[in-house]
N, C-alpha and C positions, 0 to 999 in steps of 0.2 A: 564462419558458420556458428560456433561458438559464442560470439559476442552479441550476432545479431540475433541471435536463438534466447540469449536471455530476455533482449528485450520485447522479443514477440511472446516469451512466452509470460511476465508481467503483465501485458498488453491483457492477454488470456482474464489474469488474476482479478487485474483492476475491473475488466468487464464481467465477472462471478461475482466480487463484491459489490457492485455495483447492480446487478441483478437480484442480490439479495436485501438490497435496501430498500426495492423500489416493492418485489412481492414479500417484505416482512420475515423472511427466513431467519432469522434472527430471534423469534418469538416465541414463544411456550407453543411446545416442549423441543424445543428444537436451541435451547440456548448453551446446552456443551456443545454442538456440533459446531456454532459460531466460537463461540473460544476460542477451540481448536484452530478453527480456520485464520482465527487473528494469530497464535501460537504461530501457525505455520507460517504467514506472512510476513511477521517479524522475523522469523530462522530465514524465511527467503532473502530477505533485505539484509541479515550478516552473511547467508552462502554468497551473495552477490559483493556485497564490500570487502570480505576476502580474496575473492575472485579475481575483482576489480585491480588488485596491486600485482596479480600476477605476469601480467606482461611487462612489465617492470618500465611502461612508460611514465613520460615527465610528467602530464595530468595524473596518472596513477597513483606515484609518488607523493606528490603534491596533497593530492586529494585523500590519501592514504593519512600523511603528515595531519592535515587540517583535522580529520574525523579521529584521530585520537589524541591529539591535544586538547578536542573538547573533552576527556575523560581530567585532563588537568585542571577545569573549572570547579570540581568537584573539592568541597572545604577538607583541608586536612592530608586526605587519602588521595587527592586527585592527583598531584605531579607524580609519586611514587606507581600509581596505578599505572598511569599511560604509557612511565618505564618500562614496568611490568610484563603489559600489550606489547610494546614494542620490542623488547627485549636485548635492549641499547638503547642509548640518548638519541638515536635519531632512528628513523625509519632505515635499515639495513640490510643485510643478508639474513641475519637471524629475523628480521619480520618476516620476512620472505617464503624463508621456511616455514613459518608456524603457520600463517596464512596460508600456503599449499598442504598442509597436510590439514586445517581445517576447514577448508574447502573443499580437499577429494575426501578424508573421510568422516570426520567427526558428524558435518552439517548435511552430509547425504544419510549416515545411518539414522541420524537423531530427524531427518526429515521423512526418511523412511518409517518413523515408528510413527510419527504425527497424522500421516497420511493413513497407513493403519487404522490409527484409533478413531481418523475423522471418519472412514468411510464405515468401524463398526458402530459409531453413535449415530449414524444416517442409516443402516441398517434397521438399527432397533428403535427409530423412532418412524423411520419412513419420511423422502423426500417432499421438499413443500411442490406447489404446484404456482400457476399465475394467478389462481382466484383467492390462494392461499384457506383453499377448503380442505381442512381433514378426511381425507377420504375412508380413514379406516372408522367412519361412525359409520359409514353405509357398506354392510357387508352382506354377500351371499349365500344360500343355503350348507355354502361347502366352508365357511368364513374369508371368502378370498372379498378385497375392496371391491365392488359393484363398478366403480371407476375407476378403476386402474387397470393397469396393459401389463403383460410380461416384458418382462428385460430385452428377452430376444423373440421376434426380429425387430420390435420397433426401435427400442431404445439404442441397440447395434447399430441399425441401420441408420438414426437420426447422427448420432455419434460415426458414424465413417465418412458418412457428408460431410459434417461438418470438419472433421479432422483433414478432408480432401481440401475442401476450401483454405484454410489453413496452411494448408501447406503448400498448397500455389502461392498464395499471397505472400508464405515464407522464402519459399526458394525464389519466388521472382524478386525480389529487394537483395537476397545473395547474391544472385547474380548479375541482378542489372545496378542496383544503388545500396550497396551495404553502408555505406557511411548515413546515408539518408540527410542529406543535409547537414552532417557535423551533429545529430542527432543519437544516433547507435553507434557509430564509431567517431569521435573529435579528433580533431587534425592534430593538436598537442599531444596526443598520445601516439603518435606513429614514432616522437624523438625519443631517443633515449633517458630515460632517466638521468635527471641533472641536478647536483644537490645547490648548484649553486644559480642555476637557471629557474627562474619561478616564472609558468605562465601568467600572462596579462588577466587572468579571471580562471579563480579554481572555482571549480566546480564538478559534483558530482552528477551521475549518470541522470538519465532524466526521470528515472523513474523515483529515485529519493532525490529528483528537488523541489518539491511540495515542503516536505518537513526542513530543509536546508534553507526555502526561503522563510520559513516562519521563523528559523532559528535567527535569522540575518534583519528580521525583525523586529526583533527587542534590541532597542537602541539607546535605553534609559540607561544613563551612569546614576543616574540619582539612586536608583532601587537599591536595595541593602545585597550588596554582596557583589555587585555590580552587572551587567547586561550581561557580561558574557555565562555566567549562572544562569539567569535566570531566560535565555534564549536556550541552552540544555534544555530547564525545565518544561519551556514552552514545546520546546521539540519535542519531547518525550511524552508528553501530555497529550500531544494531539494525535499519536499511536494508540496512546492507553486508552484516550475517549473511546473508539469503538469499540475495545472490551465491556463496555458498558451500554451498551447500545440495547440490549433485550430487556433491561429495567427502567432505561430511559420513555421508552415509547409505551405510553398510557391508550394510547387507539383502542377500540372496538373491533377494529379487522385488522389484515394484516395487511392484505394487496392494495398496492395505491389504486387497483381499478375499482376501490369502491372506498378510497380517502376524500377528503375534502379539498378545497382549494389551499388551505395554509400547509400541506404535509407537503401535497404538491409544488409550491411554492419554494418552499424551504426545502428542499431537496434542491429543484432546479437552481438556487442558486449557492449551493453547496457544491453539486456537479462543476459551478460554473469557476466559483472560486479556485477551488481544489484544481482546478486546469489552468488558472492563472496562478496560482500560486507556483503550480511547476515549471508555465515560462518566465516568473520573472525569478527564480533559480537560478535562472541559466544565463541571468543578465546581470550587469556591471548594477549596484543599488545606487550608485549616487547616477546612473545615466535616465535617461527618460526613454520607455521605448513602446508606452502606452500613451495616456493620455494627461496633459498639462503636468503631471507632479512627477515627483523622482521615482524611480522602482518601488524604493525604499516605502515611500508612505504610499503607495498600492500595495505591498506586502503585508502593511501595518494595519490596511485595511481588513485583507483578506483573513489575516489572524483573529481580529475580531468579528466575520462573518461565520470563522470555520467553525470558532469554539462557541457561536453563538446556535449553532447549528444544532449541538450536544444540549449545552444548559438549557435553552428555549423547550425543547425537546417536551418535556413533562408539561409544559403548560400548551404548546401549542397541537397536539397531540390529543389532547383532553379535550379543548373547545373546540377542533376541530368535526365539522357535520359531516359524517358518515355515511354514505349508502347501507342499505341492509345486506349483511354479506349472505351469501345463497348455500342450501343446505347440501349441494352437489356442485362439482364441477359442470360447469356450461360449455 
């Protein structure tokens, strides 16, 4: 319930950010609220890598091991660091415990204050809509927005729908297919923890292996400091681009329903990347499981689609032809 509860509710996340890209939420004045929201995404993906070690399976372990030995790529400070983390030379009982108490409480209260502060900067600036029109220019003689609804009953009522749906679609994968394919639950984590057994392909959950294939990506020894650096770097990079996303985008509107073909464009094949990049996470790099080339050089590909997505941004943004966005919701 547990395991597959995180992944549905990711599932959730990825589909909010993903809805905030396409109507511009992201944009004056609305760019703490996105912050935030990246803040909390990032604390999600360490509540969940914490998590993760706690049933103390052999992918756990594993995977537990791999994700903080990349803290040892780091010049100087890295091997002493990952010690540190781990709090022994290898992944232990002392990880164990620090991991479960920053899991149940550190990354619940420190997620609890996030969620707070996101839902009081959404408060005070007012949520976007699909046309991504300011509704508080058009106000009534009492000052309430001329287009907007109360909270309750619609917004109640849209929101228990939807939470109903949800939660069929949740409980029916509980109890009929909770592994889902070696997807929410992997077969290698049913064994116990083995320090001397390493699965055939670690790998983490699916929801961080977007950034784990990009990291598996940089493959250059040539580069100064060598790949396994500067695959951290790359990983880390492609979290922090969307912190940047509200001074990237140069647009005239916000909602893609009144973008040009290049926003559209490059979005879709952003969506498309960012979903291969997750499956080929989850696969062996030197095997082939798309088409003609190794994982490997589709991962290398996708690296330079994902971040081309970010930098392009400013220019493609700017010459892209805009419908006129309308001075009310329609």
């Amino acid at each position: 319930l547990h395991g597959v509860g995180a992944s549905m509710f990711f599932v959730v996340v990825y589909m909010h950010m993903f809805r905030g890209l396409m109507y511009g939420s992201y944009r004056n004045p609305r760019e703490l609220i996105w912050i935030l929201g990246m803040v909390i995404y990032v604390a999600l993906m360490a509540e969940a890598f914490f998590g993760y070690l706690l049933p103390w399976g052999n992918m756990s372990y594993w995977g537990a091991q791999v994700i903080i030995s990349l803290f040892g790529a780091l010049p100087v400070i890295g091997e002493p660091l990952a010690e540190w983390i781990r709090g022994d030379f290898v992944v232990s009982d002392a990880t164990l415990n620090r991991f479960f108490a920053f899991h149940v409480i550190l990354l619940p209260l420190l997620l609890s204050l996030l969620v707070y502060l996101h839902i009081v900067a959404l408060h005070k600036v007012g949520s976007n809509n699909p046309d991504g029109v300011e509704i508080k220019k058009n106000k009534d003689k009492d000052g309430n927005p001329v287009d907007g609804i109360p909270f309750h009953p619609y917004y109640t009522v849209k929101d228990t729908f939807g939470i109903a749906v949800f939660m069929t679609i949740f409980l029916a994968i509980v109890f009929f297919v909770p592994e889902l394919g070696g997807w929410f639950l992997e077969k290698d984590n049913f064994a116990p923890a083995d320090i001397l057994q390493t699965p055939p392909d670690i790998v983490p959950l699916w929801y961080l292996t977007p950034y784990y294939s990009i990291l598996r990506a940089v493959t250059f020894e040539w580069l100064p400091g060598g790949a396994k650096v500067w695959g951290v770097i790359a990983m880390g990079a492609a979290i922090v681009m969307f912190f940047f996303l509200p001074w990237l985008d140069r647009a005239k509107v916000r909602s893609i329903r009144y973008r040009g073909w290049m926003f559209k464009t490059a979005l879709t094949i952003f969506v498309v990347t960012f979903v291969m990049l997750g499956f080929l996470g989850t696969k062996n790099p030197d095997h082939i499981d798309l088409f003609f080339f190794k994982n490997v050089i589709w991962a290398q590909i996708g690296l330079v689609l994902y971040f081309a997505f970010f930098f392009l941004m400013p220019i493609y943004t700017k010459l892209d032809r805009t419908k006129p966005e309308p001075d009310r919701v329609g």
